[in-house]
PASEBA-1860 file (N, C-alpha, C; in nm, 3 decimals):
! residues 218
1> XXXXXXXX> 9.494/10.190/11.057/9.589/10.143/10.956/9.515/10.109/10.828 ~ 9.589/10.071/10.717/9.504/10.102/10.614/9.597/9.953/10.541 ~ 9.551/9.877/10.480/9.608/9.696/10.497/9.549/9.654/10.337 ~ 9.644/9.610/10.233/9.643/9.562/10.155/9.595/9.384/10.159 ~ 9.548/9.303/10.108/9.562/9.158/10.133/9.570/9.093/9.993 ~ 9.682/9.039/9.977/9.717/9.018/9.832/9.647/8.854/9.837 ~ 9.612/8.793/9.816/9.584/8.603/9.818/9.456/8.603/9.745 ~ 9.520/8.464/9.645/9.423/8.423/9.520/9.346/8.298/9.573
9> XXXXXXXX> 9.321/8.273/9.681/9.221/8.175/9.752/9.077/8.319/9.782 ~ 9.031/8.334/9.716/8.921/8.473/9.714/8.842/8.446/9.844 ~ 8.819/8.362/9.890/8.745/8.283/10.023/8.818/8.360/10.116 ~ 8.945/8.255/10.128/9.039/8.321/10.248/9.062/8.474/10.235 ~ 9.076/8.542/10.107/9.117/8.702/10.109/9.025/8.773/10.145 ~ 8.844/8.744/10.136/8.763/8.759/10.165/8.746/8.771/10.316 ~ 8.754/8.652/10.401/8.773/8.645/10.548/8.859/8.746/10.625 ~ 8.944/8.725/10.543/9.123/8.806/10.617/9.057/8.977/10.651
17> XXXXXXXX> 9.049/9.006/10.506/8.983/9.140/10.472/8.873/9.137/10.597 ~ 8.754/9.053/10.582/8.653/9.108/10.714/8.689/9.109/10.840 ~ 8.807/9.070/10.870/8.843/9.039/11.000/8.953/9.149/11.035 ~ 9.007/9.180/10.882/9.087/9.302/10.999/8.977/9.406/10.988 ~ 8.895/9.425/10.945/8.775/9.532/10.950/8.725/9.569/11.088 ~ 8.654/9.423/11.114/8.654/9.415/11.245/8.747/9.441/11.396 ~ 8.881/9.456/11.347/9.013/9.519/11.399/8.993/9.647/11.369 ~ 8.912/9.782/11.321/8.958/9.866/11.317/9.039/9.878/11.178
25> XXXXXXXX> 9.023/9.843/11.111/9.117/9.862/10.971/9.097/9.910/10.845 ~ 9.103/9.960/10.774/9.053/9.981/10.643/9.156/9.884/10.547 ~ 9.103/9.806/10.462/9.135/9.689/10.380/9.100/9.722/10.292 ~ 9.230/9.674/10.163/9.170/9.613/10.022/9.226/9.521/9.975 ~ 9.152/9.408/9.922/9.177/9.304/9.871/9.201/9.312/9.706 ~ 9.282/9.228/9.673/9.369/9.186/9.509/9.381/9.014/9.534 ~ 9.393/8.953/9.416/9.342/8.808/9.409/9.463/8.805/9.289 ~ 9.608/8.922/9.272/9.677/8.839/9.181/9.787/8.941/9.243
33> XXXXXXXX> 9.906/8.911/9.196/10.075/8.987/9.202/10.006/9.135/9.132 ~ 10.016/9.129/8.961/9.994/9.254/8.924/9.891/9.365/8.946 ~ 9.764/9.314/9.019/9.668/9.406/9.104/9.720/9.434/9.208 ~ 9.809/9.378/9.270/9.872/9.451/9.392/9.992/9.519/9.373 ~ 10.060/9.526/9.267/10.136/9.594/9.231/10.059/9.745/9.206 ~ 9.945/9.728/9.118/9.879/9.875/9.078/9.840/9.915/9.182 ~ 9.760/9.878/9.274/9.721/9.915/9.432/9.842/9.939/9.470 ~ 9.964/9.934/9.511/10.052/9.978/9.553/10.130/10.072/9.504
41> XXXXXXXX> 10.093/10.136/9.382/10.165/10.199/9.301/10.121/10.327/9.367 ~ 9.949/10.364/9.422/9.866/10.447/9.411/9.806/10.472/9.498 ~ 9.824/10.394/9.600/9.761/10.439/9.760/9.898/10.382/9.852 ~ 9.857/10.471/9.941/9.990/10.426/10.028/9.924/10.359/10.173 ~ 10.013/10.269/10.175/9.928/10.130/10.274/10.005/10.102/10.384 ~ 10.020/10.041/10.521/10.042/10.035/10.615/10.121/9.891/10.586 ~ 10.037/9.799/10.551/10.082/9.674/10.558/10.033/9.623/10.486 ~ 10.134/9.496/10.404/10.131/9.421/10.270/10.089/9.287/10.293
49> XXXXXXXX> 9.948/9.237/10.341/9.944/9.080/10.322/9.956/9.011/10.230 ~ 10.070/8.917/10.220/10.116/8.871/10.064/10.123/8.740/10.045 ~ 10.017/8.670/10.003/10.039/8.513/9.929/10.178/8.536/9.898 ~ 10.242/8.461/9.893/10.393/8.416/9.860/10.335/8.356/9.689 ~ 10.252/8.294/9.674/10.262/8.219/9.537/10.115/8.257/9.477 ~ 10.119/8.412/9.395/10.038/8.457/9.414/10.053/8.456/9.213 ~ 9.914/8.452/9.139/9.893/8.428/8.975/9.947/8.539/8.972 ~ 9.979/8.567/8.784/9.998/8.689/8.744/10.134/8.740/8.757
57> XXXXXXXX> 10.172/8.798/8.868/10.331/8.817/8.937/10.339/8.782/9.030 ~ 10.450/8.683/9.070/10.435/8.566/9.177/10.523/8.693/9.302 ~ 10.447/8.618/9.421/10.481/8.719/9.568/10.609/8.748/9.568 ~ 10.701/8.663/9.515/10.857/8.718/9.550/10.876/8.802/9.463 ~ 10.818/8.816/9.360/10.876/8.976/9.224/10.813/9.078/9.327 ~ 10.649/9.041/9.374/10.625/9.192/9.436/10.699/9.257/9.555 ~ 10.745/9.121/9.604/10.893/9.212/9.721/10.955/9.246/9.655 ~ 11.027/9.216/9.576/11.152/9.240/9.529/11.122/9.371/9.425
65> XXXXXXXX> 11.010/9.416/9.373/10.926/9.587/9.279/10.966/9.666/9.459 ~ 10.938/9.578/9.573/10.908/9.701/9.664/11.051/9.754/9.710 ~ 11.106/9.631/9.731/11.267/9.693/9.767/11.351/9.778/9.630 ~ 11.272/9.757/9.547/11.353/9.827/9.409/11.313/9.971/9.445 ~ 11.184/9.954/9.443/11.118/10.157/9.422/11.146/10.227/9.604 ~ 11.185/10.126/9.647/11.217/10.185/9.824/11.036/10.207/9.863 ~ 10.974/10.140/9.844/10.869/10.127/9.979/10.849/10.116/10.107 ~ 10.763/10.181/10.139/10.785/10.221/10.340/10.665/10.092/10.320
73> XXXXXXXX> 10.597/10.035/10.312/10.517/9.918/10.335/10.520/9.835/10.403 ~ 10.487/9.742/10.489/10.529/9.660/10.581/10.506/9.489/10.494 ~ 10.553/9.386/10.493/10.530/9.333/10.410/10.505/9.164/10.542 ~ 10.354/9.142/10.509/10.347/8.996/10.617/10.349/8.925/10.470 ~ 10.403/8.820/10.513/10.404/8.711/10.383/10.393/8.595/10.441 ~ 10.255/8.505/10.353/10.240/8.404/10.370/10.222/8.309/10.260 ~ 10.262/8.141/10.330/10.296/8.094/10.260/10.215/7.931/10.300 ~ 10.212/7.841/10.228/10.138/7.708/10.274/10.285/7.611/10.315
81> XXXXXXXX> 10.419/7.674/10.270/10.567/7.635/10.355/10.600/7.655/10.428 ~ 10.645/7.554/10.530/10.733/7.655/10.651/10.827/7.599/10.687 ~ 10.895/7.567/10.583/11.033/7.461/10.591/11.145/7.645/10.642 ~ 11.257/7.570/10.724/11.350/7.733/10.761/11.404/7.797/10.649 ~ 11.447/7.711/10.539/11.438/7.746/10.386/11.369/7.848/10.362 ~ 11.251/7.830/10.327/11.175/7.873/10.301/11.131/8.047/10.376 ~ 11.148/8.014/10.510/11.101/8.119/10.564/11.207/8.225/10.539 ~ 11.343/8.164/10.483/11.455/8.249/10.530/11.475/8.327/10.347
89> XXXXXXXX> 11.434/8.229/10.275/11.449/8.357/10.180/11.328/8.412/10.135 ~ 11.202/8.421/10.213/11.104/8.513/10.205/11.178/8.645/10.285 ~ 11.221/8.617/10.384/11.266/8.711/10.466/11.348/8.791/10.369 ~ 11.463/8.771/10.285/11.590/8.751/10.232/11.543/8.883/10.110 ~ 11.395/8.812/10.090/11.299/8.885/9.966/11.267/8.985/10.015 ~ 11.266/9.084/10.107/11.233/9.197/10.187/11.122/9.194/10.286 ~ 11.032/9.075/10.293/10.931/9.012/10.344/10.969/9.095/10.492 ~ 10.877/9.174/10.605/10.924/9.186/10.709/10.876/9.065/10.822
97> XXXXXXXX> 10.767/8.958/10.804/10.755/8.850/10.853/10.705/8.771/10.800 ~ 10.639/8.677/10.852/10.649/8.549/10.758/10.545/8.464/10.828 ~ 10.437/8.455/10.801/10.304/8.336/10.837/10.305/8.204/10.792 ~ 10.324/8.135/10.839/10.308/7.977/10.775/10.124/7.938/10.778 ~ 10.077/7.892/10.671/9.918/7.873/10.664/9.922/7.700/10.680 ~ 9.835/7.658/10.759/9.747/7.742/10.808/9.768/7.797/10.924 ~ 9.661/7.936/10.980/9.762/8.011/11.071/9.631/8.029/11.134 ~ 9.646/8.055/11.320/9.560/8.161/11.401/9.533/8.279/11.321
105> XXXXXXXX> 9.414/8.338/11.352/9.359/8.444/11.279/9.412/8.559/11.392 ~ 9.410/8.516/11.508/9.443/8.570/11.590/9.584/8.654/11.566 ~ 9.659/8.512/11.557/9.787/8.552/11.558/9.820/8.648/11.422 ~ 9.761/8.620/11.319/9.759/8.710/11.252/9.702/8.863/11.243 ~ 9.646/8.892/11.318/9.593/9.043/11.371/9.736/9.056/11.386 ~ 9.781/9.018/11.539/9.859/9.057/11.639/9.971/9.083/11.510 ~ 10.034/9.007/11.429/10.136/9.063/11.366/10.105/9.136/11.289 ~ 10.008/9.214/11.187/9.967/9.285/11.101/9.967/9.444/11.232
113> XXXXXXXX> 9.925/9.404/11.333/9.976/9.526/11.434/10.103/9.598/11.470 ~ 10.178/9.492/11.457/10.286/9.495/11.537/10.369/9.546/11.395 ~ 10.353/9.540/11.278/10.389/9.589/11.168/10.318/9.723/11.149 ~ 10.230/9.736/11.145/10.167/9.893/11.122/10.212/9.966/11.212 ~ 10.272/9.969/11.351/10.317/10.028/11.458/10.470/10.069/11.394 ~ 10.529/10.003/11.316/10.671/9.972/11.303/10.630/10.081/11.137 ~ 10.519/10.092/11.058/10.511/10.182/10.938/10.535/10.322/10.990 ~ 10.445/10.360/11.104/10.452/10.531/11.109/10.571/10.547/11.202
121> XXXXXXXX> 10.632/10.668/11.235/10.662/10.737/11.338/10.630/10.705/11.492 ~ 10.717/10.643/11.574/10.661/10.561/11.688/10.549/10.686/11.819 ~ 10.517/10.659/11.855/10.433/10.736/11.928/10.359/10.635/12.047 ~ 10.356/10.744/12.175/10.304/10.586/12.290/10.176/10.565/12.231 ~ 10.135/10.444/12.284/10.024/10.403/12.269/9.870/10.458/12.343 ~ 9.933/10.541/12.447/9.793/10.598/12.522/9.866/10.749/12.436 ~ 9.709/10.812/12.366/9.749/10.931/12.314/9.651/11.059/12.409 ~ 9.728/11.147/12.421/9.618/11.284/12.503/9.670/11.392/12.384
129> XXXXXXXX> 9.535/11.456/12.413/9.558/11.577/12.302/9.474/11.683/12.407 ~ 9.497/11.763/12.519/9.374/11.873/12.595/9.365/11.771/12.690 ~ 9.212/11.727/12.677/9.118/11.686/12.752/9.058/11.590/12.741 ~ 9.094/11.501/12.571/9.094/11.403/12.536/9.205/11.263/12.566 ~ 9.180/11.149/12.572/9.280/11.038/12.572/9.185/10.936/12.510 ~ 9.322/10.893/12.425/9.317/10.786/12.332/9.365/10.701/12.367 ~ 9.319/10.551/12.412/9.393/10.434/12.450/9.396/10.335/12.314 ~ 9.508/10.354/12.273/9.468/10.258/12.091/9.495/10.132/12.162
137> XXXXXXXX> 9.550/10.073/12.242/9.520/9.890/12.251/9.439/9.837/12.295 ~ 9.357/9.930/12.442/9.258/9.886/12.414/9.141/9.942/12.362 ~ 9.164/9.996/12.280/9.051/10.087/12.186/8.925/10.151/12.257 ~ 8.976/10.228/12.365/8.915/10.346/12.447/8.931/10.456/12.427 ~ 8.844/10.547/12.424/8.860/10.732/12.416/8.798/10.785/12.574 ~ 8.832/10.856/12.634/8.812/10.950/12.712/8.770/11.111/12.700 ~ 8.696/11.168/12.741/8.715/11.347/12.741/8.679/11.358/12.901 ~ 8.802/11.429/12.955/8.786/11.443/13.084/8.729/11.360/13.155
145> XXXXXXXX> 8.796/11.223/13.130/8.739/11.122/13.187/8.596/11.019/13.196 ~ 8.535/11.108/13.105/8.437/11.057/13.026/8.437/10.954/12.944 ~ 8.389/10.805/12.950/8.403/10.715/12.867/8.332/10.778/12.714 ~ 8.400/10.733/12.615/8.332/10.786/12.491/8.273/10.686/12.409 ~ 8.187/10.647/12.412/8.142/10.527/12.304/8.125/10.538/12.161 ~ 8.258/10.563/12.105/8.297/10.562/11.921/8.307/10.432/11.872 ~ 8.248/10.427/11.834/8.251/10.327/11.683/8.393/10.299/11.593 ~ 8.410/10.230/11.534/8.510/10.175/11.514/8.581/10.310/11.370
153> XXXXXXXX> 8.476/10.342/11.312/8.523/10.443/11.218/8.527/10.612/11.318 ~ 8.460/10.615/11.421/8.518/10.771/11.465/8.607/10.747/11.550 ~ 8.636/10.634/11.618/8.785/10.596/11.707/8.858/10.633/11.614 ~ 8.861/10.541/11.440/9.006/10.598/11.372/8.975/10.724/11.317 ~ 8.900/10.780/11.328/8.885/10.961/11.265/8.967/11.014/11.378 ~ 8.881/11.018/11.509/8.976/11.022/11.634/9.102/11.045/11.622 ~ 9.162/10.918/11.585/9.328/10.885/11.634/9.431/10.965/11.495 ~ 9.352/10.905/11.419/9.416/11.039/11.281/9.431/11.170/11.321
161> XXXXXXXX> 9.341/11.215/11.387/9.337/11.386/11.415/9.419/11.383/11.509 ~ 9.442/11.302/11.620/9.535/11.331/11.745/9.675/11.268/11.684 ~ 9.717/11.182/11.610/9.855/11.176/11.549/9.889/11.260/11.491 ~ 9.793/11.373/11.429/9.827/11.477/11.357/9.908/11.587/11.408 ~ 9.894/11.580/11.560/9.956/11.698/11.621/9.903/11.853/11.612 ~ 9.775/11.867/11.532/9.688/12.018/11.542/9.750/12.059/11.391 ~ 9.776/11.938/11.312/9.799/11.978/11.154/9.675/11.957/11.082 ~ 9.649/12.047/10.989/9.505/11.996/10.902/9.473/11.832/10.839
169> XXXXXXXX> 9.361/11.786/10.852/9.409/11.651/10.773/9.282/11.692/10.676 ~ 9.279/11.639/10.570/9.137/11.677/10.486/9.057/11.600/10.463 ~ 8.968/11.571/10.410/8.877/11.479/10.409/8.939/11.380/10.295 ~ 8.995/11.381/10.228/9.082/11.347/10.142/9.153/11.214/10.197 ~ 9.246/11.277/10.292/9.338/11.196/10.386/9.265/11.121/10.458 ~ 9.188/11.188/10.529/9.038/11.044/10.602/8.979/10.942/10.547 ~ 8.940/10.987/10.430/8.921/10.871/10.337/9.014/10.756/10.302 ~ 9.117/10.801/10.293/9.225/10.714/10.269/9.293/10.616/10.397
177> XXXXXXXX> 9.303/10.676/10.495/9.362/10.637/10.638/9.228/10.579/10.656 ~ 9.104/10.597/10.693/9.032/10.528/10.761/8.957/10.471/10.709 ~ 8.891/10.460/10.565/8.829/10.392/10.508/8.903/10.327/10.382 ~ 8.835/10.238/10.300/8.908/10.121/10.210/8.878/10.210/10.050 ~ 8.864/10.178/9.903/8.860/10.176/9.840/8.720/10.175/9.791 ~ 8.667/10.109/9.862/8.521/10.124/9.815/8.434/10.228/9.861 ~ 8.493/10.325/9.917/8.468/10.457/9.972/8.398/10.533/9.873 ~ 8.272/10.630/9.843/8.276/10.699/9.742/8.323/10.851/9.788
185> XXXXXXXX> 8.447/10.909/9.714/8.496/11.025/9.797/8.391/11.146/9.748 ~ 8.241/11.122/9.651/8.183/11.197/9.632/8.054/11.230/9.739 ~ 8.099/11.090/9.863/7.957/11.082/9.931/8.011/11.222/10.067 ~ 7.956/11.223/10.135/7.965/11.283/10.291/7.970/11.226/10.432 ~ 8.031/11.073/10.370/8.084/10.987/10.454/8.185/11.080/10.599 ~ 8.265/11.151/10.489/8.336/11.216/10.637/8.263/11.307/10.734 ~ 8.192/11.399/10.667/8.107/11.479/10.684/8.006/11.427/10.857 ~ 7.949/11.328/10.803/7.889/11.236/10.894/7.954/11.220/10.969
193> XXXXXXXX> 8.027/11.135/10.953/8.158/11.038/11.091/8.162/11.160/11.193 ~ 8.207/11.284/11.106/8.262/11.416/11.211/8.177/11.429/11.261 ~ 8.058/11.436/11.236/7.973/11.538/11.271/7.913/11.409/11.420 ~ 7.910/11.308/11.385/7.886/11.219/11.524/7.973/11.176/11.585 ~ 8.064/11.209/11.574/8.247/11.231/11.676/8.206/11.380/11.725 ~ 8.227/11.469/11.685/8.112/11.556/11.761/8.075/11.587/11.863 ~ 7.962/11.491/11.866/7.819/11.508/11.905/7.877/11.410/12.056 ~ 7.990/11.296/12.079/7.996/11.226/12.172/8.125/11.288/12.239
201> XXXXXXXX> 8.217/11.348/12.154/8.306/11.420/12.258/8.194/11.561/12.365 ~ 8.147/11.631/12.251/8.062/11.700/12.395/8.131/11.876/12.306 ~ 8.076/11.940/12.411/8.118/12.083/12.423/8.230/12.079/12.509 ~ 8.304/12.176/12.533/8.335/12.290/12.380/8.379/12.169/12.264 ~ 8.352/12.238/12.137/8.340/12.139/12.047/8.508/12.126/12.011 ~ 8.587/12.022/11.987/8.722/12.066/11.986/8.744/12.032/11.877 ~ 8.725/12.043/11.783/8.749/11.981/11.644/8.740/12.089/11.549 ~ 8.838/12.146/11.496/8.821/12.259/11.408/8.816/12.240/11.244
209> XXXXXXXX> 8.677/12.294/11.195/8.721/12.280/11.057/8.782/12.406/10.999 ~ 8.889/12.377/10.901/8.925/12.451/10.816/8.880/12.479/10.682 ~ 8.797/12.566/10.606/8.745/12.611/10.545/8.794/12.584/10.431 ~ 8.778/12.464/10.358/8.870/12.443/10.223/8.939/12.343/10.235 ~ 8.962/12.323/10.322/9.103/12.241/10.393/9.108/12.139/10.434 ~ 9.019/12.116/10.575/8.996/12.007/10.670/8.955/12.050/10.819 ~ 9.024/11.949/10.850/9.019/11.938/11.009/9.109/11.924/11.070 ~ 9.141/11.992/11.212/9.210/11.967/11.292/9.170/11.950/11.437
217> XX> 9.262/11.924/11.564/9.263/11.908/11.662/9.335/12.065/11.751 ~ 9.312/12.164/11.764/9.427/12.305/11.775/9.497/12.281/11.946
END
Protein backbone atom coordinates (compact mmCIF):
# COMPACT_ATOMS: atom_id res chain seq x y z
CA UNK A 1 0.00 0.00 0.00
CA UNK A 2 1.26 3.26 -0.61
CA UNK A 3 0.06 5.81 2.70
CA UNK A 4 0.06 9.50 2.82
CA UNK A 5 0.56 10.97 6.64
CA UNK A 6 -0.69 14.41 6.80
CA UNK A 7 0.31 15.79 10.82
CA UNK A 8 2.15 19.03 11.74
CA UNK A 9 3.63 17.49 15.07
CA UNK A 10 6.89 16.55 12.51
CA UNK A 11 8.06 14.12 15.50
CA UNK A 12 4.89 12.17 15.51
CA UNK A 13 4.62 12.28 11.39
CA UNK A 14 8.09 11.21 11.45
CA UNK A 15 7.39 8.01 13.75
CA UNK A 16 3.97 7.17 12.03
CA UNK A 17 5.82 7.29 8.60
CA UNK A 18 8.72 4.79 10.07
CA UNK A 19 6.41 2.53 11.41
CA UNK A 20 4.22 1.91 8.64
CA UNK A 21 7.56 1.29 6.70
CA UNK A 22 8.27 -1.21 8.89
CA UNK A 23 4.59 -2.65 7.98
CA UNK A 24 5.53 -3.08 4.52
CA UNK A 25 4.41 0.33 3.26
CA UNK A 26 5.58 2.95 1.16
CA UNK A 27 4.88 6.46 2.97
CA UNK A 28 4.95 10.11 2.49
CA UNK A 29 4.83 12.57 4.90
CA UNK A 30 3.31 16.54 4.61
CA UNK A 31 3.41 18.71 7.87
CA UNK A 32 0.42 21.08 6.44
CA UNK A 33 -3.41 20.77 4.64
CA UNK A 34 -2.03 22.41 1.35
CA UNK A 35 1.07 19.90 0.89
CA UNK A 36 -1.29 17.25 1.14
CA UNK A 37 -3.57 18.54 -1.04
CA UNK A 38 -0.60 18.79 -3.86
CA UNK A 39 0.53 15.18 -2.91
CA UNK A 40 -2.85 14.16 -3.51
CA UNK A 41 -3.45 15.90 -6.53
CA UNK A 42 -0.44 13.75 -8.15
CA UNK A 43 0.13 10.40 -6.82
CA UNK A 44 -2.51 8.15 -6.12
CA UNK A 45 -2.46 6.77 -2.47
CA UNK A 46 -4.11 4.00 -0.63
CA UNK A 47 -4.72 5.78 2.53
CA UNK A 48 -5.03 9.37 3.93
CA UNK A 49 -3.53 9.84 7.52
CA UNK A 50 -5.06 13.12 8.46
CA UNK A 51 -4.41 15.50 11.47
CA UNK A 52 -7.89 16.82 11.74
CA UNK A 53 -6.32 20.38 12.71
CA UNK A 54 -3.76 20.52 10.34
CA UNK A 55 -1.77 24.59 9.38
CA UNK A 56 -2.29 25.99 6.07
CA UNK A 57 -5.73 24.08 5.09
CA UNK A 58 -7.28 22.76 8.08
CA UNK A 59 -8.13 18.64 7.85
CA UNK A 60 -11.82 19.18 7.35
CA UNK A 61 -11.37 21.40 3.86
CA UNK A 62 -8.99 18.44 2.81
CA UNK A 63 -12.00 15.97 3.21
CA UNK A 64 -14.28 17.93 2.02
CA UNK A 65 -11.44 18.90 -1.77
CA UNK A 66 -11.68 14.89 -1.58
CA UNK A 67 -15.36 14.30 -1.60
CA UNK A 68 -15.63 17.30 -4.11
CA UNK A 69 -13.06 15.84 -6.89
CA UNK A 70 -14.54 12.08 -5.98
CA UNK A 71 -11.37 10.47 -4.52
CA UNK A 72 -10.93 6.69 -4.15
CA UNK A 73 -8.53 7.48 -0.99
CA UNK A 74 -9.18 6.05 2.21
CA UNK A 75 -9.23 8.74 4.73
CA UNK A 76 -7.97 7.75 8.77
CA UNK A 77 -8.45 10.95 10.64
CA UNK A 78 -7.07 11.93 13.68
CA UNK A 79 -7.72 14.05 16.16
CA UNK A 80 -6.49 15.05 20.03
CA UNK A 81 -10.89 14.96 20.45
CA UNK A 82 -12.92 12.27 21.02
CA UNK A 83 -15.95 13.78 22.29
CA UNK A 84 -19.09 11.59 19.90
CA UNK A 85 -19.45 15.15 18.46
CA UNK A 86 -16.64 15.26 17.32
CA UNK A 87 -16.06 11.90 15.94
CA UNK A 88 -19.40 12.14 14.18
CA UNK A 89 -18.79 15.06 12.05
CA UNK A 90 -15.29 13.96 11.08
CA UNK A 91 -17.08 11.02 9.86
CA UNK A 92 -19.94 13.39 8.35
CA UNK A 93 -16.60 15.16 6.59
CA UNK A 94 -15.99 11.98 4.44
CA UNK A 95 -13.37 10.83 7.05
CA UNK A 96 -13.64 6.82 6.60
CA UNK A 97 -12.43 6.42 10.42
CA UNK A 98 -11.50 8.21 13.07
CA UNK A 99 -8.37 7.84 15.74
CA UNK A 100 -8.62 9.62 18.90
CA UNK A 101 -4.71 10.62 19.99
CA UNK A 102 -3.31 9.55 21.89
CA UNK A 103 -3.59 6.19 20.19
CA UNK A 104 -1.91 2.40 20.08
CA UNK A 105 0.47 2.41 17.28
CA UNK A 106 -0.67 -0.85 16.99
CA UNK A 107 -4.04 -0.16 16.64
CA UNK A 108 -3.23 2.17 14.21
CA UNK A 109 -1.48 -0.23 11.67
CA UNK A 110 -4.45 -2.52 12.07
CA UNK A 111 -6.82 0.29 10.81
CA UNK A 112 -4.62 1.87 8.08
CA UNK A 113 -4.96 -2.04 6.87
CA UNK A 114 -8.18 -2.61 7.12
CA UNK A 115 -8.63 0.64 4.93
CA UNK A 116 -6.13 -0.15 2.19
CA UNK A 117 -7.95 -3.61 1.82
CA UNK A 118 -11.29 -1.62 1.42
CA UNK A 119 -9.05 0.94 -1.53
CA UNK A 120 -8.41 -1.88 -4.19
CA UNK A 121 -10.63 -4.51 -5.64
CA UNK A 122 -11.22 -7.20 -2.86
CA UNK A 123 -9.15 -10.26 -3.46
CA UNK A 124 -8.48 -13.28 -0.73
CA UNK A 125 -5.83 -12.75 1.26
CA UNK A 126 -3.72 -16.00 0.52
CA UNK A 127 -2.75 -15.21 -3.23
CA UNK A 128 -1.41 -18.28 -5.79
CA UNK A 129 -0.32 -17.43 -9.10
CA UNK A 130 1.35 -21.35 -10.73
CA UNK A 131 3.52 -22.45 -8.16
CA UNK A 132 3.82 -19.50 -6.17
CA UNK A 133 1.63 -18.44 -2.84
CA UNK A 134 1.38 -15.31 -1.29
CA UNK A 135 0.20 -15.17 2.30
CA UNK A 136 -0.22 -11.15 2.71
CA UNK A 137 -1.24 -11.37 6.62
CA UNK A 138 1.13 -13.15 7.50
CA UNK A 139 3.64 -11.88 5.12
CA UNK A 140 4.84 -15.32 3.69
CA UNK A 141 5.75 -16.37 0.04
CA UNK A 142 6.00 -19.92 -1.00
CA UNK A 143 7.25 -21.61 -4.53
CA UNK A 144 6.16 -25.08 -4.41
CA UNK A 145 6.23 -25.02 -1.01
CA UNK A 146 9.38 -23.59 -0.55
CA UNK A 147 9.65 -20.99 2.19
CA UNK A 148 10.91 -17.78 0.40
CA UNK A 149 12.82 -15.34 2.46
CA UNK A 150 11.83 -11.72 0.71
CA UNK A 151 12.41 -8.75 2.21
CA UNK A 152 9.95 -6.40 2.79
CA UNK A 153 10.43 -4.51 -0.69
CA UNK A 154 10.41 -7.92 -2.98
CA UNK A 155 7.32 -9.35 -0.88
CA UNK A 156 5.57 -5.99 -2.23
CA UNK A 157 7.21 -6.32 -5.84
CA UNK A 158 5.87 -9.89 -5.34
CA UNK A 159 2.28 -9.09 -4.48
CA UNK A 160 2.00 -6.20 -7.17
CA UNK A 161 2.89 -8.69 -9.90
CA UNK A 162 0.45 -11.41 -8.56
CA UNK A 163 -2.58 -8.74 -8.12
CA UNK A 164 -1.80 -7.97 -11.52
CA UNK A 165 -3.25 -11.06 -12.91
CA UNK A 166 -0.23 -11.65 -15.85
CA UNK A 167 -0.85 -7.77 -16.85
CA UNK A 168 2.40 -5.75 -17.47
CA UNK A 169 3.25 -3.48 -14.53
CA UNK A 170 6.33 -1.15 -15.37
CA UNK A 171 8.84 -0.03 -13.44
CA UNK A 172 7.06 3.12 -13.31
CA UNK A 173 4.09 1.59 -11.42
CA UNK A 174 6.64 -0.23 -8.94
CA UNK A 175 8.01 2.72 -8.02
CA UNK A 176 4.97 4.18 -7.13
CA UNK A 177 3.06 1.11 -5.38
CA UNK A 178 6.07 -0.01 -3.57
CA UNK A 179 8.30 2.62 -2.86
CA UNK A 180 7.69 6.40 -1.36
CA UNK A 181 8.70 9.63 -3.02
CA UNK A 182 12.05 9.71 -2.20
CA UNK A 183 12.63 7.07 -4.76
CA UNK A 184 15.03 8.24 -7.54
CA UNK A 185 13.05 6.86 -10.69
CA UNK A 186 16.49 7.52 -12.46
CA UNK A 187 18.24 4.88 -10.16
CA UNK A 188 17.85 0.83 -10.89
CA UNK A 189 16.22 0.42 -7.73
CA UNK A 190 13.67 -1.82 -9.60
CA UNK A 191 16.08 -3.36 -11.65
CA UNK A 192 17.76 -4.74 -8.42
CA UNK A 193 14.68 -5.66 -6.26
CA UNK A 194 13.80 -7.94 -9.54
CA UNK A 195 16.68 -9.19 -10.15
CA UNK A 196 16.95 -10.59 -6.24
CA UNK A 197 13.18 -11.70 -6.30
CA UNK A 198 14.67 -13.71 -8.91
CA UNK A 199 17.33 -15.19 -7.65
CA UNK A 200 15.00 -16.58 -4.35
CA UNK A 201 11.98 -17.73 -6.28
CA UNK A 202 14.44 -20.18 -8.16
CA UNK A 203 14.16 -21.67 -11.74
CA UNK A 204 12.24 -21.75 -14.08
CA UNK A 205 12.51 -18.11 -13.74
CA UNK A 206 8.75 -16.92 -13.71
CA UNK A 207 8.87 -13.40 -14.04
CA UNK A 208 8.70 -12.04 -17.50
CA UNK A 209 10.18 -8.92 -18.71
CA UNK A 210 8.61 -7.03 -21.33
CA UNK A 211 10.88 -5.20 -23.49
CA UNK A 212 9.94 -1.50 -23.09
CA UNK A 213 7.25 -2.19 -20.93
CA UNK A 214 7.74 -4.12 -17.71
CA UNK A 215 7.01 -7.03 -16.00
CA UNK A 216 4.78 -9.60 -15.59
CA UNK A 217 3.72 -12.83 -13.92
CA UNK A 218 2.27 -15.04 -17.48
Amino acid sequence: MRILVAEDEQVLADLLADGLRRNAMAVDVTYDGAAALERLAVNDYDVLVLDRDLPEVHGDEVCRELVRTGATVRVLMLTASGTVNERVAGLGLGADDYLTKPFAFAELVARVQALGRRSVPPLPPVLRHSDITLDGPRRQAFRDGRYLPLSRKEFAVLEVLMRARGAVVTAEDLLERVWDENADPFTRTVTVTIGRLRRKLGEPDPIDTVVGSGYRLP
